[in-house]
VOFILUM-780639 format. One line per field, with one value per residue (C-alpha): residue number from 0; residue in three letters; x, y, z. Coordinates in nm, 3 decimals, decimal comma. Example, Ala and Ser with C-alpha at 12.3 -4.5 7.8 and 13.67 -1.06 7.14 Angstrom:
<sites>
pos: [0 1] $
code: [Ala Ser] $
east: [1,230 1,367] $
north: [-0,450 -0,106] $
up: [0,780 0,714] $
</sites>
This chain:
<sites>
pos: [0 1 2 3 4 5 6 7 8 9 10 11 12 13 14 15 16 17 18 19 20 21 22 23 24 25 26 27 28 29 30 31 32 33 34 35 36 37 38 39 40 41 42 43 44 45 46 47 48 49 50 51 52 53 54 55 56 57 58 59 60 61 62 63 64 65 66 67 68 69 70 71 72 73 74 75 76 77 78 79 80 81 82 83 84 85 86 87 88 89 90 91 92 93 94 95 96 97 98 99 100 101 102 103 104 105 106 107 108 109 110 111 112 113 114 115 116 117 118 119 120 121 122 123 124 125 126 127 128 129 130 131 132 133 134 135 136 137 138 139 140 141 142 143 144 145 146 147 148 149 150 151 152 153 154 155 156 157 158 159 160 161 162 163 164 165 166 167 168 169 170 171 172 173 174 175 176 177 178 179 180 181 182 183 184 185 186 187 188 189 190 191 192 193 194 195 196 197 198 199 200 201 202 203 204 205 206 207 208 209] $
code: [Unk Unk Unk Unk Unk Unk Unk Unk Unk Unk Unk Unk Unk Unk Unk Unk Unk Unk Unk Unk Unk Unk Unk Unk Unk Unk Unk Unk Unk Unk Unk Unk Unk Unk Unk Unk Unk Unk Unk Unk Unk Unk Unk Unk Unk Unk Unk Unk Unk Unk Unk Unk Unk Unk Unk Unk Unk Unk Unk Unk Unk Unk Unk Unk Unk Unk Unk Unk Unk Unk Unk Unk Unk Unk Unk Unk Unk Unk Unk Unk Unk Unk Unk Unk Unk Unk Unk Unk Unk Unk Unk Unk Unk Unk Unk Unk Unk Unk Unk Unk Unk Unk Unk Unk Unk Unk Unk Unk Unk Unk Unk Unk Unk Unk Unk Unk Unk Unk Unk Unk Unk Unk Unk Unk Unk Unk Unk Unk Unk Unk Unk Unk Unk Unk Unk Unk Unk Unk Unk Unk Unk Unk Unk Unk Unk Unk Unk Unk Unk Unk Unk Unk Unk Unk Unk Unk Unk Unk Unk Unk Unk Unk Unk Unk Unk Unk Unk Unk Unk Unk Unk Unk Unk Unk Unk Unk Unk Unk Unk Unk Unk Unk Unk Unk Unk Unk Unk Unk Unk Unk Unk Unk Unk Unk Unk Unk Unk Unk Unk Unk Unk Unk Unk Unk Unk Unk Unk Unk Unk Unk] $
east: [2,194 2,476 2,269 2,002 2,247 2,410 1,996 2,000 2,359 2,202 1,882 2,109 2,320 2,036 1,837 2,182 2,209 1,833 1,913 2,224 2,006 1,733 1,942 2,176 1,815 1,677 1,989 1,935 1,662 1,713 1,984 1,695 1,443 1,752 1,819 1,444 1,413 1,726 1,537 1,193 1,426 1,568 1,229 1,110 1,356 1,341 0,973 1,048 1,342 1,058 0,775 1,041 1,161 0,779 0,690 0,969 0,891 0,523 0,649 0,852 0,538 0,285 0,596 0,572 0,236 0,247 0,498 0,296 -0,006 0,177 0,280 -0,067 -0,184 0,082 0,043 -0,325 -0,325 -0,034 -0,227 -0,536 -0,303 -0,176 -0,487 -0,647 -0,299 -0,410 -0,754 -0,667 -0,375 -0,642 -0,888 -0,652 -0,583 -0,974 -0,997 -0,733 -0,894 -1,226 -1,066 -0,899 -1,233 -1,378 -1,288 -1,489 -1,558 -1,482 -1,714 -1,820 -1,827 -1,944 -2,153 -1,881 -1,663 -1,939 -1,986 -1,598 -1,616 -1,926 -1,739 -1,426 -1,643 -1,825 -1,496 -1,374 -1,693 -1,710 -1,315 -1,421 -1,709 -1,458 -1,173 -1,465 -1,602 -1,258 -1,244 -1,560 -1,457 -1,101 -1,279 -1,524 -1,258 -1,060 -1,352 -1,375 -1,025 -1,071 -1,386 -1,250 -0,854 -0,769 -0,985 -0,704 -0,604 -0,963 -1,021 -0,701 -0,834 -1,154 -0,963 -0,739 -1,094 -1,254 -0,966 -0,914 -1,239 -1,161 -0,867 -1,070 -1,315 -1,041 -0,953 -0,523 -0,486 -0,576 -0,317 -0,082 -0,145 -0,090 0,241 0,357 0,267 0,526 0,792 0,831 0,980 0,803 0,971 0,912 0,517 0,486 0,743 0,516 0,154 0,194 0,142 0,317 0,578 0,392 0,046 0,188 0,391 0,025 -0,138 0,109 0,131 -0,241 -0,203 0,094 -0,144 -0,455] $
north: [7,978 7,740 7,462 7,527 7,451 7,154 7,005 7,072 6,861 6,591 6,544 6,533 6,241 6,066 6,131 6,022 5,724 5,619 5,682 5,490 5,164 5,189 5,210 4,832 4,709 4,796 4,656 4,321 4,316 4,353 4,064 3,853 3,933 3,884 3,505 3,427 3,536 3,333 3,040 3,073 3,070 2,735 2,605 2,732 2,560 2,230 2,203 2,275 2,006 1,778 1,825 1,796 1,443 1,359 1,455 1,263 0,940 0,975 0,982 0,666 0,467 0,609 0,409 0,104 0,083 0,112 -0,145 -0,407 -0,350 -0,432 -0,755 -0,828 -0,816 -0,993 -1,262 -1,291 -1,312 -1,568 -1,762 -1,724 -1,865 -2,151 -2,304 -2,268 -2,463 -2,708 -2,749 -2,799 -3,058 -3,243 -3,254 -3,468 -3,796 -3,830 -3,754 -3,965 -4,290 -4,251 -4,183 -4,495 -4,673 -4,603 -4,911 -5,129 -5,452 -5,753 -6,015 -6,257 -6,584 -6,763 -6,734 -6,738 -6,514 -6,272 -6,285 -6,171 -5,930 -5,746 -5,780 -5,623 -5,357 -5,263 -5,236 -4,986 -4,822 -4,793 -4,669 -4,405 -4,302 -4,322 -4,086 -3,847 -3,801 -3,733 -3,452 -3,327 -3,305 -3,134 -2,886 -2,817 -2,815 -2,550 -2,318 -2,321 -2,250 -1,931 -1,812 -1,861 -1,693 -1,382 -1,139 -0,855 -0,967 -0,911 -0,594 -0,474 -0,541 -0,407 -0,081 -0,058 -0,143 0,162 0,363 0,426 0,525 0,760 0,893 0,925 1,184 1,438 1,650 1,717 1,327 1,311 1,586 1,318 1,020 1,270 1,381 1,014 0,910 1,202 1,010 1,277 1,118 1,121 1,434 1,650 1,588 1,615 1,970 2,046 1,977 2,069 1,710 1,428 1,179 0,909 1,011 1,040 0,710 0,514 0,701 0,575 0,190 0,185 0,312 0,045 -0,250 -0,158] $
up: [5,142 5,154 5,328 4,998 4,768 4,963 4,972 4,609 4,534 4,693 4,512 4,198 4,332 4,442 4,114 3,922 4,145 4,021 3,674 3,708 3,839 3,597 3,327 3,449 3,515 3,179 3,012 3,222 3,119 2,759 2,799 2,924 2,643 2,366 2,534 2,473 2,183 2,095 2,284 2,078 1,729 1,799 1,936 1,603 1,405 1,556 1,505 1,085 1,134 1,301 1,033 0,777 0,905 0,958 0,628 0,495 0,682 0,564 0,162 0,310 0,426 0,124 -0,145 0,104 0,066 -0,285 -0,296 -0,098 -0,311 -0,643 -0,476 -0,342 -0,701 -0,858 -0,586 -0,645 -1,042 -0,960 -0,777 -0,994 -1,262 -1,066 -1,010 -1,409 -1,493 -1,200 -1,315 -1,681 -1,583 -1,362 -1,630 -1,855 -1,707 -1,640 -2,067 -2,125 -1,969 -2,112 -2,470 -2,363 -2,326 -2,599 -2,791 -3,032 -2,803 -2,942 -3,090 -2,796 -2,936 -2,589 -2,308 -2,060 -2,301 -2,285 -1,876 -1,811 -2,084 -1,889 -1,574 -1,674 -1,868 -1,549 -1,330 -1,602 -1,558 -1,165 -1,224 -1,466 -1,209 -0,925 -1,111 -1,226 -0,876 -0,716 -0,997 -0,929 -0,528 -0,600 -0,818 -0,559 -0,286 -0,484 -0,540 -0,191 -0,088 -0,324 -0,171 0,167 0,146 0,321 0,210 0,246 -0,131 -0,263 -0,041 -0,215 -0,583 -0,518 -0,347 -0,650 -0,908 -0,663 -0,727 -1,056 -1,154 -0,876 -1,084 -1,366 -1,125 -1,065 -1,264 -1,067 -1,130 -1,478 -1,506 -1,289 -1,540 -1,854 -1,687 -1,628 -1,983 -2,100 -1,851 -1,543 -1,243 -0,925 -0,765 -1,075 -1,104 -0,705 -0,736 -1,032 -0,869 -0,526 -0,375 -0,176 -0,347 -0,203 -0,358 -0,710 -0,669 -0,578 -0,864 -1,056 -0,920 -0,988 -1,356 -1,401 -1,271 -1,471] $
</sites>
């Protein structure tokens, strides 16, 4: 009888003894799944902090762009400018001469008289024909330095022509334009319409340059 209960005793220590490691190995356990939990939080965080600064960098680069397509198209009607003031300035020294030409010739009272008189009249001639040809070539020569410049300036214009009559097409950026006419800033019409700074600042560039 005694050596029953003594087998019984000892089950119960060993059966404590069990309990006893299951229950440290659970808590390790739990230690372990707490630390990555803590360890997928922060790798969730970062990746907000990341798209944040990437989403920030991206409203960056869309005002940028804007910027260098305003100064495209100032550059270009500049330069547009420049060369109708050229043209015009060109045009008067060539006016000028024959104005200055046009004279009543004098009466020729002899033969030889009359022979220096044609001469001189034909070397103002050939001069006129000379300073009207080197017109003709500069005007040529500056239709051809238009045609062939950069074509990034007239693929810009004919992206900002395309554009708007995109803008007109939808139906959010005619709601943009409106809310620029009443004077919102750029961060109230984006908070206001769901959309990036950097699409409402070209939206409004390309309503500016119109």
């Amino acid at each position: 009888m005694g050596a029953f209960y003594v087998t019984i005793i000892f089950l119960g220590v060993i059966l404590v003894a069990v309990s006893l490691f299951l229950i440290i190995m659970d808590r390790a356990n739990g230690k372990d799944f707490f630390k990555e939990f803590d360890r997928k939080k922060d790798e969730m965080f970062g990746l907000i902090q990341d798209s944040e600064e990437m989403i920030h960098e991206l409203n960056r680069m869309s005002d940028y762009v804007v910027t260098v397509i305003s100064e495209k198209n100032q550059e270009f009607f500049k330069k547009v400018k420049d060369l109708d003031n050229q043209d015009k300035v060109q045009e008067k020294p060539v006016n000028k001469i024959q104005q200055q030409t046009q004279i009543e010739e004098p009466v020729i009272s002899t033969p030889e008289l009359s022979a220096e008189v044609d001469k001189i009249n034909q070397q103002i001639n050939q001069d006129i024909q000379k300073l009207t040809n080197i017109q003709s070539y500069k005007n040529m020569q500056s239709g051809k330095k238009q045609q062939n410049e950069p074509t990034n300036e007239t693929i810009d214009t004919k992206e900002d022509d395309e554009k708007p009559s995109k803008l007109v097409l939808n139906s959010r950026r005619k709601q943009v334009l409106q809310l620029i006419e009443q004077g919102l800033s750029n961060d109230e019409i984006a908070e206001k319409m769901k959309m990036g700074k950097g699409e409402i600042g070209l939206i409004r560039g390309l309503s500016s340059s119109k």
